[in-house]
mmCIF file as gemmi writes it, N, C-alpha and C atoms, coordinates in Angstrom:
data_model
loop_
_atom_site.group_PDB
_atom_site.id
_atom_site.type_symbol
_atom_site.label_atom_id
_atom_site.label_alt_id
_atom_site.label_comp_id
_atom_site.label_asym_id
_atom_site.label_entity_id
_atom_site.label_seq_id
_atom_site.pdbx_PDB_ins_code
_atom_site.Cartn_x
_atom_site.Cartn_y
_atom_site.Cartn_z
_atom_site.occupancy
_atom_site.B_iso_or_equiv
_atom_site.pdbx_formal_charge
_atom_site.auth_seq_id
_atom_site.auth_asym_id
_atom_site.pdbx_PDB_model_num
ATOM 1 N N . UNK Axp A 1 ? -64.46 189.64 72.077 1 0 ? 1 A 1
ATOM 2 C CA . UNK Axp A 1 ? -64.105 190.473 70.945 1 0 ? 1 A 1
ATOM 3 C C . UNK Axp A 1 ? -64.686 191.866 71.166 1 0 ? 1 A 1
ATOM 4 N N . UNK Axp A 2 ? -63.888 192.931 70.677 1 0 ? 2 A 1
ATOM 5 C CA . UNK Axp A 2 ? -64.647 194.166 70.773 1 0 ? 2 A 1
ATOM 6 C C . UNK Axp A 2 ? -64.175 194.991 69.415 1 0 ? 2 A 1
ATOM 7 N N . UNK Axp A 3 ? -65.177 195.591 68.853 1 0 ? 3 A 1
ATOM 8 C CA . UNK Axp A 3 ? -64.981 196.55 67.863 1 0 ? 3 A 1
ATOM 9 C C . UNK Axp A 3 ? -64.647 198.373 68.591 1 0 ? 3 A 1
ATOM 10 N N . UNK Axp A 4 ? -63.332 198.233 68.144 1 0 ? 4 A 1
ATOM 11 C CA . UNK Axp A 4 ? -63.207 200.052 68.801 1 0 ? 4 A 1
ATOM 12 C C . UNK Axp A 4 ? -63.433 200.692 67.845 1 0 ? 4 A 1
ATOM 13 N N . UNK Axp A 5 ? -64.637 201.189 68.475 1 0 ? 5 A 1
ATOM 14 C CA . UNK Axp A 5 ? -65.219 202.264 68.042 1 0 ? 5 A 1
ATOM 15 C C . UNK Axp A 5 ? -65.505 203.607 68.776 1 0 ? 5 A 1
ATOM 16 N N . UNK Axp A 6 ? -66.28 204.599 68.819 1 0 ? 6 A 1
ATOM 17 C CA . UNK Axp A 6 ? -66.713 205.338 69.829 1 0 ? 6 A 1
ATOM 18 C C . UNK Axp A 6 ? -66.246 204.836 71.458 1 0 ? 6 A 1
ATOM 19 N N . UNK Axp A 7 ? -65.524 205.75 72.133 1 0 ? 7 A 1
ATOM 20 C CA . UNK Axp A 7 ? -64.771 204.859 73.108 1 0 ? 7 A 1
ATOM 21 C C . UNK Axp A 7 ? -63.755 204.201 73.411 1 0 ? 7 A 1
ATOM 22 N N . UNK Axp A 8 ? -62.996 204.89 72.021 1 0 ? 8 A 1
ATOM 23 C CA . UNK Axp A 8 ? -61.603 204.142 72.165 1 0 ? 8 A 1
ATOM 24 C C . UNK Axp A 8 ? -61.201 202.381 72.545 1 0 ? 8 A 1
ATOM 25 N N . UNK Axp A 9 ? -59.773 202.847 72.999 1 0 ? 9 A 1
ATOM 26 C CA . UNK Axp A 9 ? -59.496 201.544 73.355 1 0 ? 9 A 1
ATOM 27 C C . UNK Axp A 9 ? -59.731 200.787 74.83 1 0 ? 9 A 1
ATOM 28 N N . UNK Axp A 10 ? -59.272 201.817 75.607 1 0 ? 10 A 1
ATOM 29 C CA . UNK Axp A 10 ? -59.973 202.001 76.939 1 0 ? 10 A 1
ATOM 30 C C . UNK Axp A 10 ? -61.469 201.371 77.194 1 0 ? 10 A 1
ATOM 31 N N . UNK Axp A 11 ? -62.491 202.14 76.801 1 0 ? 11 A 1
ATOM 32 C CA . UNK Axp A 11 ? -63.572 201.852 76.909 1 0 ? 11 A 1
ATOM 33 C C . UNK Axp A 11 ? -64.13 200.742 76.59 1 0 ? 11 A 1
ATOM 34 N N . UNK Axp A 12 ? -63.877 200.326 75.438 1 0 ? 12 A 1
ATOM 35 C CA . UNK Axp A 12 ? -64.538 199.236 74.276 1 0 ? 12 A 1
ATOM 36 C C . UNK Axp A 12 ? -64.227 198.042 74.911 1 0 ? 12 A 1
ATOM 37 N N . UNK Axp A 13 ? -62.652 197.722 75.043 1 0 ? 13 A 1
ATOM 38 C CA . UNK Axp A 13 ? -62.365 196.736 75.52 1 0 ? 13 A 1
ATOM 39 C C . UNK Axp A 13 ? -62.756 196.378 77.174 1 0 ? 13 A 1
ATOM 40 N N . UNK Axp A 14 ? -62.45 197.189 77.744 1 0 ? 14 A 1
ATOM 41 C CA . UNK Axp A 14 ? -63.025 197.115 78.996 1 0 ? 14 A 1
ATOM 42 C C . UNK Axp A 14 ? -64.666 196.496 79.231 1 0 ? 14 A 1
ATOM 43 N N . UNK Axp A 15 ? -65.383 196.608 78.287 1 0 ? 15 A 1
ATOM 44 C CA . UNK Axp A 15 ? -66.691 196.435 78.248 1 0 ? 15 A 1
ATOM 45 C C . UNK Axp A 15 ? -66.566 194.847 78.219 1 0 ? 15 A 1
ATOM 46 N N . UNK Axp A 16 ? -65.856 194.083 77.329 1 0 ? 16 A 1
ATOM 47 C CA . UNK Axp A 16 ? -65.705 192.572 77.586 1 0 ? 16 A 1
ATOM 48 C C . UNK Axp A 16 ? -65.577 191.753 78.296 1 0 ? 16 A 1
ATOM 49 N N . UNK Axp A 17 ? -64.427 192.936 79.431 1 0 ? 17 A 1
ATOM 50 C CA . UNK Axp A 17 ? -63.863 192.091 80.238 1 0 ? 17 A 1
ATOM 51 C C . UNK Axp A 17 ? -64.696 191.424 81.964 1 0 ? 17 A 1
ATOM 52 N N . UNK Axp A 18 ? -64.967 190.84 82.561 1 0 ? 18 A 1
ATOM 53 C CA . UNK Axp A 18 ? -65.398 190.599 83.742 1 0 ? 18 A 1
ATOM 54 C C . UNK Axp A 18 ? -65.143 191.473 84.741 1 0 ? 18 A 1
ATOM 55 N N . UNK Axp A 19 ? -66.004 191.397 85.814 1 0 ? 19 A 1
ATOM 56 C CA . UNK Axp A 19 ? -65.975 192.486 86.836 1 0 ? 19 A 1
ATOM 57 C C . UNK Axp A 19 ? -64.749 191.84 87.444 1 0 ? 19 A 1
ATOM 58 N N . UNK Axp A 20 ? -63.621 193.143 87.842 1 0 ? 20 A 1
ATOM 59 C CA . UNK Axp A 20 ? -62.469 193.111 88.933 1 0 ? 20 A 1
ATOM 60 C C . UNK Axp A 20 ? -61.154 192.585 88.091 1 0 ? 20 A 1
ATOM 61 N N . UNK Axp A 21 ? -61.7 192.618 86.372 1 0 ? 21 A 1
ATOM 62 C CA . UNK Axp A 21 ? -60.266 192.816 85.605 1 0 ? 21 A 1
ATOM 63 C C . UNK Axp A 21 ? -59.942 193.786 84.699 1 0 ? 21 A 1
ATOM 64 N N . UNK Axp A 22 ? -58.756 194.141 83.93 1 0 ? 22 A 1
ATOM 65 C CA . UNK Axp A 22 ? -58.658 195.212 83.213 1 0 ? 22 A 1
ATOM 66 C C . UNK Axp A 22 ? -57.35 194.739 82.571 1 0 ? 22 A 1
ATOM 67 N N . UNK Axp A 23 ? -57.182 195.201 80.769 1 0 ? 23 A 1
ATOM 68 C CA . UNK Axp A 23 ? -56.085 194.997 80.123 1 0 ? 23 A 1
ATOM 69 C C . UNK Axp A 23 ? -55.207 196.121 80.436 1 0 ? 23 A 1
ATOM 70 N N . UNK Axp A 24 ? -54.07 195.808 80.307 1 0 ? 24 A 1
ATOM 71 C CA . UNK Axp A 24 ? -52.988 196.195 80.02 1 0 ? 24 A 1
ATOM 72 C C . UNK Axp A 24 ? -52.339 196.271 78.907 1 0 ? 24 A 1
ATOM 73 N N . UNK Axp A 25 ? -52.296 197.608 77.914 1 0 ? 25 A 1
ATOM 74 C CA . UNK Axp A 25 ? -51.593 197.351 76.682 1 0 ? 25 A 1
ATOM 75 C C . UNK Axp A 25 ? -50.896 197.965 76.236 1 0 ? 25 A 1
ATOM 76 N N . UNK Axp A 26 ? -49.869 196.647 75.813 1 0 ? 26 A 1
ATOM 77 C CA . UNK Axp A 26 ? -48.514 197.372 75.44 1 0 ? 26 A 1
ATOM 78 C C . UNK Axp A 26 ? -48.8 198.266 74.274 1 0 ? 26 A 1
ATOM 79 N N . UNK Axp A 27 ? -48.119 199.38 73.789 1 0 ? 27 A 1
ATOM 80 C CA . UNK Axp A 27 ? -48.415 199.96 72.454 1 0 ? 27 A 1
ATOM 81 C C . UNK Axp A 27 ? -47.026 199.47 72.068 1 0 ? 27 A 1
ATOM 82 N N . UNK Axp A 28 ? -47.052 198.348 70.998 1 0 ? 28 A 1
ATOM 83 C CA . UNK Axp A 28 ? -46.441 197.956 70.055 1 0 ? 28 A 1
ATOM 84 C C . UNK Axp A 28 ? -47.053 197.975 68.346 1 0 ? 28 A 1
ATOM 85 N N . UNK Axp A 29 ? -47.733 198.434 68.046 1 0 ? 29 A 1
ATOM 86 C CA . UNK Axp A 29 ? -47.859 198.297 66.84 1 0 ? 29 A 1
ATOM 87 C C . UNK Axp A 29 ? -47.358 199.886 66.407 1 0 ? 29 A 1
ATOM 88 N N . UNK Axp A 30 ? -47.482 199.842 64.989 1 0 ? 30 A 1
ATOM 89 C CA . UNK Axp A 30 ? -47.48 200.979 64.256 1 0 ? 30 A 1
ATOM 90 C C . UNK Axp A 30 ? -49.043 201.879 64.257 1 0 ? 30 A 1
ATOM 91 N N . UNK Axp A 31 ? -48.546 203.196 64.806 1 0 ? 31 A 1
ATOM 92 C CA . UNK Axp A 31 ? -50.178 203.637 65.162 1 0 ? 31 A 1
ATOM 93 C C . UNK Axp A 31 ? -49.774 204.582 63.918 1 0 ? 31 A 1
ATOM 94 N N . UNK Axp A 32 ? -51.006 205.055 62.882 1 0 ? 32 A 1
ATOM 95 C CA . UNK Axp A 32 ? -51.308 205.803 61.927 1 0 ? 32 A 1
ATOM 96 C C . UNK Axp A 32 ? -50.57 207.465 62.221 1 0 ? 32 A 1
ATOM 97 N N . UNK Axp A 33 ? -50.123 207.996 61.418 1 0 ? 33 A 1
ATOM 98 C CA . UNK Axp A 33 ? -49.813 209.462 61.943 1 0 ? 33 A 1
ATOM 99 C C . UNK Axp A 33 ? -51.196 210.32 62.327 1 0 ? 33 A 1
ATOM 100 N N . UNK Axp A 34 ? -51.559 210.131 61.464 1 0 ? 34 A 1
ATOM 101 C CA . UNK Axp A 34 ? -52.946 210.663 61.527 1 0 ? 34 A 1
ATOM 102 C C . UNK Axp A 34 ? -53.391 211.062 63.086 1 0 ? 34 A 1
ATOM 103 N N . UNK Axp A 35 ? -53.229 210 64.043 1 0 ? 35 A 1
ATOM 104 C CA . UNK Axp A 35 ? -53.357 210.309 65.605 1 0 ? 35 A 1
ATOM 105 C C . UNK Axp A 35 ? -52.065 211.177 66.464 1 0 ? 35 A 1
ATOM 106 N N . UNK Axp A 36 ? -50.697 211.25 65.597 1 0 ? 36 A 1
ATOM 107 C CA . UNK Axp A 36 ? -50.067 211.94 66.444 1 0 ? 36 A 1
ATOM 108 C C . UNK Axp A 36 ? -50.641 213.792 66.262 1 0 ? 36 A 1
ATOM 109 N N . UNK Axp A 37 ? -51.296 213.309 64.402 1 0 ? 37 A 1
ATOM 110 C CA . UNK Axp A 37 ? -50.931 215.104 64.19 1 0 ? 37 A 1
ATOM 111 C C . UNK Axp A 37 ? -52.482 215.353 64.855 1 0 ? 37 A 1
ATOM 112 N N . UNK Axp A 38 ? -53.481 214.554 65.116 1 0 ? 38 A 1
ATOM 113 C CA . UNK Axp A 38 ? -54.217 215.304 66.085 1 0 ? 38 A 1
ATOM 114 C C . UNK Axp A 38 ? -54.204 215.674 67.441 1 0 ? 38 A 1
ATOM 115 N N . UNK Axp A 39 ? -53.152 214.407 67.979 1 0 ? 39 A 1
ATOM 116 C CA . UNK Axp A 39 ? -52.921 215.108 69.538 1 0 ? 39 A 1
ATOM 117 C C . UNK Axp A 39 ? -52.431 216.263 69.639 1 0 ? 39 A 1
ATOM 118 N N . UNK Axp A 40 ? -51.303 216.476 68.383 1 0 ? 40 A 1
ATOM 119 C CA . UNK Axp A 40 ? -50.497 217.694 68.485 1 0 ? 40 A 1
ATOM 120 C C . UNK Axp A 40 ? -51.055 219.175 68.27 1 0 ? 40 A 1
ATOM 121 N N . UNK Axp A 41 ? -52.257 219.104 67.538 1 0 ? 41 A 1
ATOM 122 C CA . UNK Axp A 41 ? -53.025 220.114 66.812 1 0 ? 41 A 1
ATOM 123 C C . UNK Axp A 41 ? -53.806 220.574 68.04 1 0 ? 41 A 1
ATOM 124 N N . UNK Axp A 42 ? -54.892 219.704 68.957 1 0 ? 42 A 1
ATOM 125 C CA . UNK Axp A 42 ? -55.405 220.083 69.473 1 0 ? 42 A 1
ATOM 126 C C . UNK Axp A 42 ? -54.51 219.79 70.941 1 0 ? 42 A 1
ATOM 127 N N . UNK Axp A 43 ? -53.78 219.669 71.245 1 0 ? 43 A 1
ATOM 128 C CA . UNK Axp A 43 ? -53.288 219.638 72.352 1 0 ? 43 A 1
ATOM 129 C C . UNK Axp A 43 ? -53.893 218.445 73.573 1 0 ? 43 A 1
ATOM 130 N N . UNK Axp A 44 ? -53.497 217.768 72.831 1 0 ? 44 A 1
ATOM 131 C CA . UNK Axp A 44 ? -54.878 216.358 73.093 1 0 ? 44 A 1
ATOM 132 C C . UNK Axp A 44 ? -53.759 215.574 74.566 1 0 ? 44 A 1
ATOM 133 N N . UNK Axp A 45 ? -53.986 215.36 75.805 1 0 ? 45 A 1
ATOM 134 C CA . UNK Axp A 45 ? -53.466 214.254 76.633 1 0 ? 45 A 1
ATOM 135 C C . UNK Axp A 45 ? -53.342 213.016 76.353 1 0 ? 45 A 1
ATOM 136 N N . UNK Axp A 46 ? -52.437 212.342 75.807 1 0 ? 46 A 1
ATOM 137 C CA . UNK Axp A 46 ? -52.374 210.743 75.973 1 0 ? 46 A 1
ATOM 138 C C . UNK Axp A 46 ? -53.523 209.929 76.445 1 0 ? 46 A 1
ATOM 139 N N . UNK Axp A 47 ? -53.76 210.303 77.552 1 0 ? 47 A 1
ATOM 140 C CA . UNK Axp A 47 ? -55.334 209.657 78.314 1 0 ? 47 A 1
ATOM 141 C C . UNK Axp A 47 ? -56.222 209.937 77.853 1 0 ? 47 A 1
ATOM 142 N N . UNK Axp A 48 ? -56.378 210.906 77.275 1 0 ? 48 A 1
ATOM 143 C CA . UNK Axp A 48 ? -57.528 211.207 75.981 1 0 ? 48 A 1
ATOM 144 C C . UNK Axp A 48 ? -57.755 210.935 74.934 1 0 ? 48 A 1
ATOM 145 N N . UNK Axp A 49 ? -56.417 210.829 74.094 1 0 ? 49 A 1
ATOM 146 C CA . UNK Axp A 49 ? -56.419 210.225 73.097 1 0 ? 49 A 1
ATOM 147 C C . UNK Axp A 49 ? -56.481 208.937 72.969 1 0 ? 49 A 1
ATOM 148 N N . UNK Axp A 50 ? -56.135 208.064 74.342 1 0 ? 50 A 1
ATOM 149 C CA . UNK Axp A 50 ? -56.805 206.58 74.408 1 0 ? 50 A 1
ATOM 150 C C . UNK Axp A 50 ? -58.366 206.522 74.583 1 0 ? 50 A 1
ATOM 151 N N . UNK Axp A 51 ? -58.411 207.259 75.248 1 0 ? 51 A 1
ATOM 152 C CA . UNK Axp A 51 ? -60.206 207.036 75.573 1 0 ? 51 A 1
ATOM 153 C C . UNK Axp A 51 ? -61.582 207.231 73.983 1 0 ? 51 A 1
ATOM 154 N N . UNK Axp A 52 ? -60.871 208.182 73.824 1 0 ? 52 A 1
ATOM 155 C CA . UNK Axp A 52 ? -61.644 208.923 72.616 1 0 ? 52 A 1
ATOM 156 C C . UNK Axp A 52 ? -61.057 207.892 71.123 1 0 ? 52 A 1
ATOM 157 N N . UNK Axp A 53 ? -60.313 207.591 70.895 1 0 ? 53 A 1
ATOM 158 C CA . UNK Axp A 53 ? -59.398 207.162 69.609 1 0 ? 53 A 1
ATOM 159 C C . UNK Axp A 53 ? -59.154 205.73 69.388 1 0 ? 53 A 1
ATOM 160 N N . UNK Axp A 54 ? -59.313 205.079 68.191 1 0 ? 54 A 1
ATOM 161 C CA . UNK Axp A 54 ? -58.734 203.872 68.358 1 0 ? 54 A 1
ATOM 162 C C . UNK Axp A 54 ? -57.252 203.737 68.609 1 0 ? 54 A 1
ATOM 163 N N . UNK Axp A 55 ? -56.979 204.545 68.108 1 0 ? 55 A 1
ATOM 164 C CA . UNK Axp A 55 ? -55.024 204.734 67.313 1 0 ? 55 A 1
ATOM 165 C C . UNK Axp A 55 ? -54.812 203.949 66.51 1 0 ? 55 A 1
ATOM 166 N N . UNK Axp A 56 ? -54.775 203.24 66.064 1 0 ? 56 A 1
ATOM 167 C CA . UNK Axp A 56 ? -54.945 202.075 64.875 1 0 ? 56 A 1
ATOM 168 C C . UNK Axp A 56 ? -55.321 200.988 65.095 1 0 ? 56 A 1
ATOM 169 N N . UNK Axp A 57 ? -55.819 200.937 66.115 1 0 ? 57 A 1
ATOM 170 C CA . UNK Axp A 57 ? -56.842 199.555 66.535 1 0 ? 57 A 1
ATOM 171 C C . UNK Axp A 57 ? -58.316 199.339 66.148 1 0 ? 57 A 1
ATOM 172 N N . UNK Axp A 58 ? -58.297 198.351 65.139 1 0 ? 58 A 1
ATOM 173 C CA . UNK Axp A 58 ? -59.791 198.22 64.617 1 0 ? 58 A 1
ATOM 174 C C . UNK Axp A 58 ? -60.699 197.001 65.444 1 0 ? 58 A 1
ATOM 175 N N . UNK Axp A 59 ? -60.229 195.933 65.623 1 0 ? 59 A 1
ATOM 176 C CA . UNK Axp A 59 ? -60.72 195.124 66.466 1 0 ? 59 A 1
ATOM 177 C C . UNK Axp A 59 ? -60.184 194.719 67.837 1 0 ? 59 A 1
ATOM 178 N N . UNK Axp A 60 ? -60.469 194.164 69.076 1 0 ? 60 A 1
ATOM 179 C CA . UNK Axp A 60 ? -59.356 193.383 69.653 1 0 ? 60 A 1
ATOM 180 C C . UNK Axp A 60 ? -60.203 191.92 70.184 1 0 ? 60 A 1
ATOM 181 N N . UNK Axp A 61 ? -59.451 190.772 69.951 1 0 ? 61 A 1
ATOM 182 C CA . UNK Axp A 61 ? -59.762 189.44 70.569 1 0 ? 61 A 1
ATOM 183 C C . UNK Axp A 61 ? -59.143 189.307 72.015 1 0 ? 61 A 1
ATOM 184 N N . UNK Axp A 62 ? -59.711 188.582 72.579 1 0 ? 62 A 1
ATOM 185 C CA . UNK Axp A 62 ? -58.957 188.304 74.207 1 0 ? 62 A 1
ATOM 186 C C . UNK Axp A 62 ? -59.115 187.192 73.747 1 0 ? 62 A 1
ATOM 187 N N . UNK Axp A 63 ? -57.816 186.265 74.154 1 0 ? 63 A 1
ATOM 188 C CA . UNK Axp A 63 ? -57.812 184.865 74.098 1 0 ? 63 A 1
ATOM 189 C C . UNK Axp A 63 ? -57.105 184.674 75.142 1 0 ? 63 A 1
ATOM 190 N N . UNK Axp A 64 ? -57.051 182.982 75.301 1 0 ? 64 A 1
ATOM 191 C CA . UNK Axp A 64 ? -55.89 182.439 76.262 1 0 ? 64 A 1
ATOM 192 C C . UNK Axp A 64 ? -54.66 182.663 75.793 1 0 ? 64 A 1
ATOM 193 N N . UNK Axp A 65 ? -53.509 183.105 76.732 1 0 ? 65 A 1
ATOM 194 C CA . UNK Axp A 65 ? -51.994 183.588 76.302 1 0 ? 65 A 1
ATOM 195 C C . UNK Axp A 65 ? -51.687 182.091 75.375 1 0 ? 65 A 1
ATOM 196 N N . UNK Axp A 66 ? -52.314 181.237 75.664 1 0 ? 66 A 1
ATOM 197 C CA . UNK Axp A 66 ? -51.348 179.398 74.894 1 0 ? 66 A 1
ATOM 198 C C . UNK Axp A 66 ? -52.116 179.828 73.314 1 0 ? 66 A 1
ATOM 199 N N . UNK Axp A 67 ? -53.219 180.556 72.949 1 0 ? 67 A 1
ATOM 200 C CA . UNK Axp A 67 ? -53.659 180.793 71.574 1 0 ? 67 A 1
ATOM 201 C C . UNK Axp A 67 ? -53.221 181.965 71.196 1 0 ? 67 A 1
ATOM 202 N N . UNK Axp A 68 ? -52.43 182.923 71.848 1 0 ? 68 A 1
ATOM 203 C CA . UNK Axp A 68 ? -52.372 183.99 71.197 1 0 ? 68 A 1
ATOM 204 C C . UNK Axp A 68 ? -51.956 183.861 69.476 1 0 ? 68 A 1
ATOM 205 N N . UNK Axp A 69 ? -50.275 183.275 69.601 1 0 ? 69 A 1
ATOM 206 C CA . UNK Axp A 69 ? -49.285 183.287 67.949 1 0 ? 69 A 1
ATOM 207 C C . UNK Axp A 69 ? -50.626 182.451 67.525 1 0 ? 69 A 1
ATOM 208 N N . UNK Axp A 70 ? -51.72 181.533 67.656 1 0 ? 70 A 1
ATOM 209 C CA . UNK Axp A 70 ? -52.036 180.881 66.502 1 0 ? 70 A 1
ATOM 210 C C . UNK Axp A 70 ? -53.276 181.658 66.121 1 0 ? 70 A 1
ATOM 211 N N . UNK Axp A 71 ? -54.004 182.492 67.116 1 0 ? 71 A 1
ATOM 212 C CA . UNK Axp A 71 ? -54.779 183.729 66.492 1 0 ? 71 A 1
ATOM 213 C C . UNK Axp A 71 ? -54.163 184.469 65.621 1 0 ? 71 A 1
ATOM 214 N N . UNK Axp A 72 ? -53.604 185.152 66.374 1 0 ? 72 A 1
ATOM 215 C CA . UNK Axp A 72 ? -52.315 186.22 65.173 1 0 ? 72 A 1
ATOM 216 C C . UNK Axp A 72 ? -51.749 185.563 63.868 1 0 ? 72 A 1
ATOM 217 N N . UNK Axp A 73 ? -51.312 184.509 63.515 1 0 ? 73 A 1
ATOM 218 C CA . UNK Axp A 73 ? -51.297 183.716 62.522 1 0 ? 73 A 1
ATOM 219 C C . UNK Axp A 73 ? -52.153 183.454 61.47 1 0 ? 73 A 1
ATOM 220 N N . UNK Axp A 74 ? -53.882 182.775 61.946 1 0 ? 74 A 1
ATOM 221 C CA . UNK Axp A 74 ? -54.862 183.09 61.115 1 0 ? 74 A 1
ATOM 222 C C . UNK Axp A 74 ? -55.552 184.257 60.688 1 0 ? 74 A 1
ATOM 223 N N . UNK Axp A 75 ? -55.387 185.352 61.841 1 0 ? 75 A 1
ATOM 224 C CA . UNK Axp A 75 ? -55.968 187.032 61.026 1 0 ? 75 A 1
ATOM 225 C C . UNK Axp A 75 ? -54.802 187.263 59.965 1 0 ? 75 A 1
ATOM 226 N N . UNK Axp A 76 ? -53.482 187.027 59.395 1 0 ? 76 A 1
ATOM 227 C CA . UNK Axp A 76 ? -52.551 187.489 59.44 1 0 ? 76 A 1
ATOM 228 C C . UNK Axp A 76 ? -52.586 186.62 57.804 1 0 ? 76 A 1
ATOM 229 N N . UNK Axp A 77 ? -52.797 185.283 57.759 1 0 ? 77 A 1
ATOM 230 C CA . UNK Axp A 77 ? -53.06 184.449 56.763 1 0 ? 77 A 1
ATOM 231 C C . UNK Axp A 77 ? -54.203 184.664 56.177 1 0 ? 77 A 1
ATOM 232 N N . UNK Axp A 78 ? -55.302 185.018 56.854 1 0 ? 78 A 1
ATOM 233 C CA . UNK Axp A 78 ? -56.681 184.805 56.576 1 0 ? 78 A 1
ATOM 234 C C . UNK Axp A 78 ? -57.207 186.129 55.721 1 0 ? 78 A 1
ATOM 235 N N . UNK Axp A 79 ? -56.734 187.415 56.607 1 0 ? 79 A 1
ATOM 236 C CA . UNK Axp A 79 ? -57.372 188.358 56.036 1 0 ? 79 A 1
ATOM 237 C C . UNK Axp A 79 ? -56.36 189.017 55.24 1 0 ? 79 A 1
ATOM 238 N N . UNK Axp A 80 ? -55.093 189.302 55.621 1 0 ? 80 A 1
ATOM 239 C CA . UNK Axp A 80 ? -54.466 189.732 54.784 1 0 ? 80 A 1
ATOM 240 C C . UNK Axp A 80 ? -53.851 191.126 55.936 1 0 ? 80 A 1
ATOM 241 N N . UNK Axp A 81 ? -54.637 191.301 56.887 1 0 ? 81 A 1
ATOM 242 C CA . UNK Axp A 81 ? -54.275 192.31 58.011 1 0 ? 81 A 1
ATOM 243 C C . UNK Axp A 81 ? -53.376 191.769 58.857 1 0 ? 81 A 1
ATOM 244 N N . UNK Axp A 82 ? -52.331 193.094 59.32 1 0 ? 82 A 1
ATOM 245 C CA . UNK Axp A 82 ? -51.61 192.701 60.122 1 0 ? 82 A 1
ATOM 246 C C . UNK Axp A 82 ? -52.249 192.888 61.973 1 0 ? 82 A 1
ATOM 247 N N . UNK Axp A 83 ? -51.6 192.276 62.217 1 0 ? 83 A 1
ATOM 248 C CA . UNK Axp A 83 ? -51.991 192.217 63.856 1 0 ? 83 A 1
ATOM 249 C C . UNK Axp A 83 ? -50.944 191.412 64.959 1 0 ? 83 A 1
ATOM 250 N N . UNK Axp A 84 ? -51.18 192.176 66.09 1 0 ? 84 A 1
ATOM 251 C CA . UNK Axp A 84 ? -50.177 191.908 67.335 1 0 ? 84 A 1
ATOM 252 C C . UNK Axp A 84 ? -50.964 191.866 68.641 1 0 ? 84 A 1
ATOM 253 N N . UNK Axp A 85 ? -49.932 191.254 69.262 1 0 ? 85 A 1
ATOM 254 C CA . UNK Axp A 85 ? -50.272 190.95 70.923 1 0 ? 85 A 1
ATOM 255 C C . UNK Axp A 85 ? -50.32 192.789 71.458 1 0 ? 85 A 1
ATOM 256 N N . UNK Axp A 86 ? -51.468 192.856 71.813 1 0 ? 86 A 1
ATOM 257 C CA . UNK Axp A 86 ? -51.482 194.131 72.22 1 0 ? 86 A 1
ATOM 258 C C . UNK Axp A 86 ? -51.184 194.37 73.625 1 0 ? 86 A 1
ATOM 259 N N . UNK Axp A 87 ? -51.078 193.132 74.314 1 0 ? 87 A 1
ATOM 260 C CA . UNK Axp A 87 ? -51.697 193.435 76.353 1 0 ? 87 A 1
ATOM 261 C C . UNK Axp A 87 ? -51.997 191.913 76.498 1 0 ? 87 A 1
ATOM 262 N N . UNK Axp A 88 ? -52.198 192.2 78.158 1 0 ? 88 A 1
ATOM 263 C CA . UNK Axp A 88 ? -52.425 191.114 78.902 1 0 ? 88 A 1
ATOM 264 C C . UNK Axp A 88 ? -53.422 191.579 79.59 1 0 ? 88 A 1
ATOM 265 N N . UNK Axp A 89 ? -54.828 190.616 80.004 1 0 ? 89 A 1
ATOM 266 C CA . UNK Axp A 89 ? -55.766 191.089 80.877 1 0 ? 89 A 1
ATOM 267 C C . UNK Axp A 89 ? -55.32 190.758 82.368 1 0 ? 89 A 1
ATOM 268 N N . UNK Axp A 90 ? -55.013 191.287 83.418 1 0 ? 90 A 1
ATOM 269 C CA . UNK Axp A 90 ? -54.684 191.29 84.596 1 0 ? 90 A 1
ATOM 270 C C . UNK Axp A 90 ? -56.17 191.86 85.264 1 0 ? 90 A 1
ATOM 271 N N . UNK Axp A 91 ? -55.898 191.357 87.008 1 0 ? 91 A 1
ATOM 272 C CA . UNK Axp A 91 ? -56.839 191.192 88.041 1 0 ? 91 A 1
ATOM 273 C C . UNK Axp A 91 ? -56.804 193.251 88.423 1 0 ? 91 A 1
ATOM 274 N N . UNK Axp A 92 ? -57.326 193.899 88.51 1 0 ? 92 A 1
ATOM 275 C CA . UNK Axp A 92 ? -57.409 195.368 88.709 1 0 ? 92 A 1
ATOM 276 C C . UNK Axp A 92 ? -58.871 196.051 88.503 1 0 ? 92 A 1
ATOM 277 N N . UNK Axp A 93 ? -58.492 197.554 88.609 1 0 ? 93 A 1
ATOM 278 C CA . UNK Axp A 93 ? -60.224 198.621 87.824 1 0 ? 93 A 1
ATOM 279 C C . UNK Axp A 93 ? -59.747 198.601 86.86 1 0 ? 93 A 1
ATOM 280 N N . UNK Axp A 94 ? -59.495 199.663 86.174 1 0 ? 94 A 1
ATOM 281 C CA . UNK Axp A 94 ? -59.611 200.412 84.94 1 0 ? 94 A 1
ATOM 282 C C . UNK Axp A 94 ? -58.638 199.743 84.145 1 0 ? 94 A 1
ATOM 283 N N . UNK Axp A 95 ? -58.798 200.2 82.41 1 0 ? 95 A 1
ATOM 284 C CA . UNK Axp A 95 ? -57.954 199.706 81.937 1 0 ? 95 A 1
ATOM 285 C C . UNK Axp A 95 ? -56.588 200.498 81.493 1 0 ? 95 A 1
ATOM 286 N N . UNK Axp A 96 ? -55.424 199.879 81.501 1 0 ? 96 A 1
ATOM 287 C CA . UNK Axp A 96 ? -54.101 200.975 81.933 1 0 ? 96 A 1
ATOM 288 C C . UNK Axp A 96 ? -53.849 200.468 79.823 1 0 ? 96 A 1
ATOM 289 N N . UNK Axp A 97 ? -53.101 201.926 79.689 1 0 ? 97 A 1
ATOM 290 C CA . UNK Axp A 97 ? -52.456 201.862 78.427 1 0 ? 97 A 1
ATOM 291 C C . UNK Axp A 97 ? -50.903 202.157 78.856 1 0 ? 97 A 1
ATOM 292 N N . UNK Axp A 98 ? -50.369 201.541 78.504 1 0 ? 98 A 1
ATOM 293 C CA . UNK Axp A 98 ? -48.683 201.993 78.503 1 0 ? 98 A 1
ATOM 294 C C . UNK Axp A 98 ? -47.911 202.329 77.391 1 0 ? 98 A 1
């Protein structure tokens, strides 16, 4: 589990993961405007704005792909928050945003 915080998404999550892997994540959710009108204001890079920003990511779980729908199911029942498959952790360095 990682709380993004300071460090974006990039960073935070990466910190979980084992040496010689890195997520991959899809951007499928709905990200807040709030992050487009600051990239746009300050002239912010994509790669920056992952590193530095959550974008609307408050937590992320890594599970096994066979638990993902029944994680997503209980945050979804449980708390009342929505949430999605963000990525897959694959064998690599760094962590890639797409």
């Amino acid at each position: 589990m990682a709380h993004i915080t300071g460090g974006g998404l990039v960073e935070n999550v990466s910190r979980i993961l084992p040496a010689g892997m890195s997520l991959c994540i899809d951007r499928c959710w709905e990200e807040p405007k709030v992050f487009s009108w600051l990239q746009e204001l300050g002239n912010v890079p994509e790669a920056e704005m992952d590193r530095v920003f959550n974008r609307g990511i408050g937590f992320v779980f890594v599970v096994r792909p066979e638990f993902a729908e029944a994680v997503l199911s209980v945050i979804s029942q449980t708390t009342g928050f929505r949430a999605w498959n963000i990525g897959r952790v694959q064998k690599e360095g760094a962590s890639v945003v797409s």
